[in-house]
C-alpha positions as CSV (number, residue, x, y, z in Angstrom):
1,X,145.5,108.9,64.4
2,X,144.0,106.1,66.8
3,X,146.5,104.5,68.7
4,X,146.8,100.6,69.5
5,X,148.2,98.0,71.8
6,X,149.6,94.7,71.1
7,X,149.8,92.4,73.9
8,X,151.1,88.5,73.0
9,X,154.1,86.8,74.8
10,X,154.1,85.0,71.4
11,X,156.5,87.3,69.3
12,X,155.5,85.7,66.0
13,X,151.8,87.1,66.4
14,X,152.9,90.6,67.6
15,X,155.3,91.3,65.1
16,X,152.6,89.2,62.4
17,X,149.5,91.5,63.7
18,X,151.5,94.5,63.3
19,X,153.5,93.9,59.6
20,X,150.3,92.2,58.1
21,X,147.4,94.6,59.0
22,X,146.1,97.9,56.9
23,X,146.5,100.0,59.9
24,X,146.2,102.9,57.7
25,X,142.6,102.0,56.2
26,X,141.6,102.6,59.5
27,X,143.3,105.8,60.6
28,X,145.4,103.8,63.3
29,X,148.7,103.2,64.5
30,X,150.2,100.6,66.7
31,X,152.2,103.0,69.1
32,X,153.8,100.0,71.4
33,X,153.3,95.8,71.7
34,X,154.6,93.7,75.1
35,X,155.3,90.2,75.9
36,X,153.1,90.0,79.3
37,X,150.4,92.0,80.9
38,X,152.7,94.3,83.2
39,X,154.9,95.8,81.3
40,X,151.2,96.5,78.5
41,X,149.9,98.0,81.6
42,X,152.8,100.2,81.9
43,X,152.7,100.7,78.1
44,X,148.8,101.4,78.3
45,X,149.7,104.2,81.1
46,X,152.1,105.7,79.2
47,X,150.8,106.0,75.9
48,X,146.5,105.9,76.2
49,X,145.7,103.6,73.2
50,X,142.7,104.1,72.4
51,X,142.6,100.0,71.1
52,X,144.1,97.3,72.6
53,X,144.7,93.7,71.3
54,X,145.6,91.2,74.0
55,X,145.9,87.6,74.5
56,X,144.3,86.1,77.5
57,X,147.1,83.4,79.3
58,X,149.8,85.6,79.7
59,X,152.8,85.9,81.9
60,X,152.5,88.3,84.9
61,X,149.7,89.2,84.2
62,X,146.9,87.7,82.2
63,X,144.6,89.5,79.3
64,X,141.5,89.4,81.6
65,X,143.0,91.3,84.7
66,X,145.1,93.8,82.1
67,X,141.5,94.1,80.6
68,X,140.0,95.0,84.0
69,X,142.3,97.3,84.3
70,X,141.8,99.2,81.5
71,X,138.8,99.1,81.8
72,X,138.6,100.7,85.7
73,X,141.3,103.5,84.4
74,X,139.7,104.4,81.1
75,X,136.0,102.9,80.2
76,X,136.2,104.0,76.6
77,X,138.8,102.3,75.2
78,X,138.1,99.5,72.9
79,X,139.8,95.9,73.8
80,X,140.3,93.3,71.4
81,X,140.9,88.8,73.2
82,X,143.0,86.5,71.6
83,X,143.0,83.2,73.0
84,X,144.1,79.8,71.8
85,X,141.6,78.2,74.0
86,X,137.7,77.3,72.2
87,X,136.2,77.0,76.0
88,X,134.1,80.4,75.5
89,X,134.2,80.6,79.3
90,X,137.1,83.1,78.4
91,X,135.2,85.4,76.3
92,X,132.2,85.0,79.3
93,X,134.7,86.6,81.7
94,X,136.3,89.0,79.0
95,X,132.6,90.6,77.6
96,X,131.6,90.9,80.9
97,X,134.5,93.2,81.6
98,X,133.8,95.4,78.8
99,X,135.9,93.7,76.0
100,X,134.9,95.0,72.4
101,X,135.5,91.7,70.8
102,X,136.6,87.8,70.6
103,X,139.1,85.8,68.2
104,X,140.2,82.9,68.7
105,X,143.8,82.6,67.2
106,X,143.3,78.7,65.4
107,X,140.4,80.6,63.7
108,X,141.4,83.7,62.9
109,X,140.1,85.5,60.2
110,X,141.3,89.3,58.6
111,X,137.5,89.8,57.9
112,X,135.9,89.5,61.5
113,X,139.3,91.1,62.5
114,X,139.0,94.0,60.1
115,X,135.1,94.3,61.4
116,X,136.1,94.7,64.5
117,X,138.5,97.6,63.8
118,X,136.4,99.4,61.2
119,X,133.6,99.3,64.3
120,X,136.2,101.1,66.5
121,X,136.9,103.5,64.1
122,X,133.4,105.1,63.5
123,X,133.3,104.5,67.2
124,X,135.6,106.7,68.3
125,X,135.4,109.1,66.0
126,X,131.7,109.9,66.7
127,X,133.0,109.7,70.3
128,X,135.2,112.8,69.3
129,X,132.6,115.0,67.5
130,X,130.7,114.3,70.1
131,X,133.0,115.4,73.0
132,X,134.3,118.4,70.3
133,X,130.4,119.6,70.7
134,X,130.8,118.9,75.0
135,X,133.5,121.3,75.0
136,X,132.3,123.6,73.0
137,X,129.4,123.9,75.5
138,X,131.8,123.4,78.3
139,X,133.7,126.9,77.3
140,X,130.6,128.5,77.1
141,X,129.2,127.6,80.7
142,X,133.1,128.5,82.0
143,X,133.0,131.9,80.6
144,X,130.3,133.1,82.1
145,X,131.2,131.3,85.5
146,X,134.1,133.6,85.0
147,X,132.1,136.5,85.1
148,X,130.1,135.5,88.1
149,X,126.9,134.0,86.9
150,X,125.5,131.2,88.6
151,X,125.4,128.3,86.5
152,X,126.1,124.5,86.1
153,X,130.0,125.2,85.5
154,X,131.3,124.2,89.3
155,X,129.0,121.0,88.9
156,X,130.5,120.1,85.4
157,X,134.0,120.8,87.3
158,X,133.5,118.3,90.2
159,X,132.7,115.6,87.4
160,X,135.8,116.8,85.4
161,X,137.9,116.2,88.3
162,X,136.2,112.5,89.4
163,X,137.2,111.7,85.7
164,X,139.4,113.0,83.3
165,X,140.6,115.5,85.1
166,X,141.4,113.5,88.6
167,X,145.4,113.9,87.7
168,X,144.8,117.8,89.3
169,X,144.4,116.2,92.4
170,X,148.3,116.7,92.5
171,X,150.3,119.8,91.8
172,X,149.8,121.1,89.0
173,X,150.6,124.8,86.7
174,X,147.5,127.0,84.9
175,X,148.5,128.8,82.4
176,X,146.6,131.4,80.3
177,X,147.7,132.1,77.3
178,X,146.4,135.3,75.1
179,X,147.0,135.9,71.3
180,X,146.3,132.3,70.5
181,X,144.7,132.9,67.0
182,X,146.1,129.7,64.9
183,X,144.1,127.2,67.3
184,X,146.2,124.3,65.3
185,X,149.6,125.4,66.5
186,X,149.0,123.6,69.8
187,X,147.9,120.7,68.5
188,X,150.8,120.9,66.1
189,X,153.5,121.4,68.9
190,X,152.5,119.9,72.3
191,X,154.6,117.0,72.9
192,X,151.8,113.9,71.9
193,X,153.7,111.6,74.6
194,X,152.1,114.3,77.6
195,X,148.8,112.6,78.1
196,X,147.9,114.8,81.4
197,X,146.9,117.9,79.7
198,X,143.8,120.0,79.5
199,X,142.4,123.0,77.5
200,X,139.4,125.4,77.8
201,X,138.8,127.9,75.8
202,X,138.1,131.4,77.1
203,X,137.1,134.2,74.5
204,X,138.5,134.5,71.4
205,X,142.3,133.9,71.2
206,X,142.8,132.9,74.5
207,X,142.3,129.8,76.8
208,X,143.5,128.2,79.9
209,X,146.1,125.4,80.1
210,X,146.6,122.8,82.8
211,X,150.1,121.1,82.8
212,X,150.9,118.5,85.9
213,X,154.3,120.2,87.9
214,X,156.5,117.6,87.0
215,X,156.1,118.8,83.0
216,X,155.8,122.8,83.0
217,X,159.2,123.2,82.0
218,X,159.0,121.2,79.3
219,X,155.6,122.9,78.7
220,X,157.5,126.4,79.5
221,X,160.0,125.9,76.8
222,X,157.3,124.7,74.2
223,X,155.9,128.3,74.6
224,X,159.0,129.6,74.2
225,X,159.4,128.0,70.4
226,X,155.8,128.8,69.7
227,X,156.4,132.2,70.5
228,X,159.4,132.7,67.8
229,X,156.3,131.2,65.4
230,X,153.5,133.3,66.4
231,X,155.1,136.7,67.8
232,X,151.3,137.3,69.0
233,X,151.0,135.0,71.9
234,X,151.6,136.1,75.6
235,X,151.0,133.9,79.1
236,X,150.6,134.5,82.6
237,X,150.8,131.2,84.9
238,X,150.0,130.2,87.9
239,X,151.0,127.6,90.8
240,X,151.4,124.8,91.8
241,X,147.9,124.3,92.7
242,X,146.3,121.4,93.5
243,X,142.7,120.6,94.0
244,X,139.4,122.1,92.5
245,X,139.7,125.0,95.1
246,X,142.9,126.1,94.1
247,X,141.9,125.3,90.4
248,X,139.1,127.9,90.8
249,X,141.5,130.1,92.7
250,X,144.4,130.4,90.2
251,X,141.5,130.5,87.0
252,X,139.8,133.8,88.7
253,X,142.9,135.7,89.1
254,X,144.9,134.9,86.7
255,X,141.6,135.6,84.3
256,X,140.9,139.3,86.2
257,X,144.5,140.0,85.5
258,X,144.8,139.6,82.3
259,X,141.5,140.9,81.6
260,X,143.0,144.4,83.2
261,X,146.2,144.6,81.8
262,X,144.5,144.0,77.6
263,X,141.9,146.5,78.8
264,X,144.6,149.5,79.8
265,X,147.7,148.0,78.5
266,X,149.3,148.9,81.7
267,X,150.6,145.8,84.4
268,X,148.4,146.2,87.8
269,X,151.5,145.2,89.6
270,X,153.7,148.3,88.6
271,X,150.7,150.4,90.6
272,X,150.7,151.7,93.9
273,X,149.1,148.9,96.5
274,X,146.0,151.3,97.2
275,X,144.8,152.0,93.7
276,X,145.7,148.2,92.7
277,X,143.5,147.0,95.8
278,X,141.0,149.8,94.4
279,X,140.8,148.3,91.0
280,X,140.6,144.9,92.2
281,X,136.9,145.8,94.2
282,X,135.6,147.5,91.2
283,X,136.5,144.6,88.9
284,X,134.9,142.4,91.6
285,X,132.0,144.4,92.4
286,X,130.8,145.9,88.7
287,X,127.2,144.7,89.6
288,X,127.2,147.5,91.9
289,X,127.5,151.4,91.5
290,X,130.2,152.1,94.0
291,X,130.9,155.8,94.6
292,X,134.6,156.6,94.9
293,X,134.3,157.7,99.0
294,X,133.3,153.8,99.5
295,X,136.7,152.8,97.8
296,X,138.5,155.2,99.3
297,X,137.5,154.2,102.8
298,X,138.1,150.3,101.8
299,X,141.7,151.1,100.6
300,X,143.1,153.2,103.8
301,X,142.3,156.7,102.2
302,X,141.1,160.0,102.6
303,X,138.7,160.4,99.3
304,X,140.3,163.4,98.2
305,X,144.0,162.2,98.4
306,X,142.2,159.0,96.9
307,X,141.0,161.0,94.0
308,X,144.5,162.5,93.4
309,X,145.8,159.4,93.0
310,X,144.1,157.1,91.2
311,X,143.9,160.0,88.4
312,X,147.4,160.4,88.9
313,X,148.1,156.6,88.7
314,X,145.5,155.5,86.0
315,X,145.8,158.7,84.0
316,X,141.9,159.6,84.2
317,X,138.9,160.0,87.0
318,X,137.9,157.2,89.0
319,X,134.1,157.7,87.2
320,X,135.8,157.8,83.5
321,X,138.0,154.4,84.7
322,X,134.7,153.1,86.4
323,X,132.7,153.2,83.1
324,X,134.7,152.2,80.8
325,X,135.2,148.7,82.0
326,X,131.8,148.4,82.9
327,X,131.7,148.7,78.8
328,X,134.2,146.1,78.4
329,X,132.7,143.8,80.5
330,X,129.2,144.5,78.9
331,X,131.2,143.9,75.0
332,X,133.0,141.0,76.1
333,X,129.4,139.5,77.7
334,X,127.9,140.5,74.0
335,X,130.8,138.5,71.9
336,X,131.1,135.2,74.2
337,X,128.0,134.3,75.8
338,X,124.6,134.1,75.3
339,X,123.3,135.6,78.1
340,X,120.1,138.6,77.7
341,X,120.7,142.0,77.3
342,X,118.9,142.5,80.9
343,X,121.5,140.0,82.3
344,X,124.3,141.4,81.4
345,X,123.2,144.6,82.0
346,X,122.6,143.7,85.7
347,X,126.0,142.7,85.6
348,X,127.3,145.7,84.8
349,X,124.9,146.9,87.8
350,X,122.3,148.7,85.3
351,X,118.7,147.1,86.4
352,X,116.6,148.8,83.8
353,X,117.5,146.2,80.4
354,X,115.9,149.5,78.3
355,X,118.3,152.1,80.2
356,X,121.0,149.6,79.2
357,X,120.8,149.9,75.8
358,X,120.7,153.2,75.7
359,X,123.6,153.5,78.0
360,X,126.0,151.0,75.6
361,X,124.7,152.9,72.8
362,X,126.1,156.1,73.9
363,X,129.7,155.1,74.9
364,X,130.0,151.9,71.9
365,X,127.7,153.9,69.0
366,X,125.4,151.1,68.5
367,X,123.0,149.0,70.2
368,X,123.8,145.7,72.1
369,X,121.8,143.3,69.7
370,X,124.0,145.1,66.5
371,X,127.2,144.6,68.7
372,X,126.5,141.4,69.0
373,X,125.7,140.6,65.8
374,X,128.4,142.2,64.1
375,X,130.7,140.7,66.9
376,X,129.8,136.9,66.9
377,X,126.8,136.3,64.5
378,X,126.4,132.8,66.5
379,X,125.5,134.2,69.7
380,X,122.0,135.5,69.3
């Protein structure tokens, strides 16, 4: 539903716009309406109309500043001038702002008016395919930032954060969430006043959620109803962070975490400190063939007693452990991105793409491009 703003310190033509227009033919809603151009601006902060109706002499403030403002805060939205005044000097000013759209109130008319919003409508729903497809690619390009490729990802980050993302330049929670296989129940549940809020998606059933600090209690308990709904869904968090850096921070290791503890079912912080900073290079370092003396020296330990107790600990050989999430790695590259066979076998530090194959089709018992395919028919 598109949301809309009435601002008019004449009640008649608020409460008029608002009783007498198909709102519905459109697929809108008028959410709030003011009497002066503060208290819409507070109103415009706290709800993020997508269209806004506003006369231009106001109290406190008039349309053309509450238009500027808007406009400064949130480029996108669609703004609608009423005036009573025929000196088109107004609408001059207004257009050059950004406004959508003119009427003049001693000539209004429900067609040009209707025009208008039937305009916005195909507008901003284009607006939102289109942004559905920019997120779509945005997931992809975070995923395999997540597993170390160099790509465009930080670049598309800085831009989220000098735009719709700027509210995580204060404190703010990440929270990954796993088992999320009914995509609508979010949608369904998250509180539609909370208008600082972002999602990316991360492999199937799972993404990342970014809640400011003032609201991850509230966001806390929401997961705690969703829970009794889907039984399935499980969260790690992480914070307060603020800032890209910390953003990037909090992402990697809450992602290499989780990542772990699905692989072996087993929580990394129940281990002994040696073998957990033990698993934590060879997560970090898969691109390379580490030999267990290397680790053992990096953790404080003798590589025998080192041996001992990482098979102790993890219940198999560090070689056994070493390879099989080199395979999960390589099967989770396969479903989620669309990277070559000969790049994600150098991530999983196998050079030779040919010797890769081979390699995944002794431990999985197929080839890569089956896996794939069988796997996610859309990544090809």
């Amino acid at each position: 539903m598109i949301k809309v703003l009435i601002a008019d310190d004449e009640l008649i033509v608020r409460k008029g716009l608002i009783a007498t227009v198909d709102w519905g033919k459109f697929n809108m809603k008028v959410i709030a309406d003011a009497p002066n151009g503060q208290k819409a601006w507070e109103l415009f902060q706290e709800h993020s109309p997508e269209v806004v109706i506003t006369d231009i002499v106001m109290p406190e403030m008039n349309g053309i500043e509450f238009a500027r403002k808007i406009k400064q805060n949130s480029p996108a939205t669609k703004i609608i001038l009423l005036s009573c005044h025929r000196d088109f000097t107004y609408a001059q000013e207004g257009m050059n702002i950004g406004a959508s759209g003119y009427i003049l109130k001693t000539a209004f008319q429900d067609q040009q008016f209707e025009e208008y919003l039937g305009r916005f409508e195909r507008e901003i729903n284009l607006a939102n395919v289109q942004n559905a497809y920019d997120s779509s690619s945005l997931a992809k390009e975070f995923y395999e930032w997540l597993c170390d490729f160099e790509n465009s990802f930080p670049k598309l980050l800085e831009e989220l954060f000098s735009s719709d993302w700027k509210w995580m330049r204060q404190p703010y929670f990440i929270y990954l969430l796993n088992g999320v296989n009914n995509s609508e129940l979010l949608q369904k549940k998250l509180p539609s006043e909370e208008k600082h809020f972002a999602r990316i998606s991360c492999g199937k059933g799972q993404a990342f959620i970014f809640i400011p600090e003032k609201s991850h209690q509230q966001f806390e308990r929401f997961l705690v109803e969703a829970r009794t709904i889907d039984s399935s869904i499980r969260w790690k968090t992480n914070g307060p962070n603020q800032g890209m850096t910390e953003w990037m921070d909090g992402v990697s290791k809450l992602y290499r975490q989780l990542k772990f503890e699905k692989q072996f079912k087993f929580s990394l912080e129940n281990w002994p400190l040696p073998i957990q900073r033990a698993v934590q290079i060879i997560i970090q370092h898969l691109h390379e063939s580490l030999s267990s003396t290397y680790i053992a020296n990096e953790v404080g330990l003798s590589r025998s007693h080192f041996s001992t107790m990482f098979k102790k600990t993890v219940g198999e050989s560090f070689i056994s452990f070493t390879e099989k999430i080199k395979v999960q790695a390589a099967c989770d590259l396969l479903e989620n991105s669309s990277l070559t066979l000969q790049e994600i076998g150098e991530k999983v530090g196998i050079q030779d793409g040919k010797y890769f194959s081979k390699w995944f089709k002794k431990c999985i018992g197929k080839t890569p491009s089956d896996y794939r395919q069988n796997k996610n028919p859309n990544v090809g």
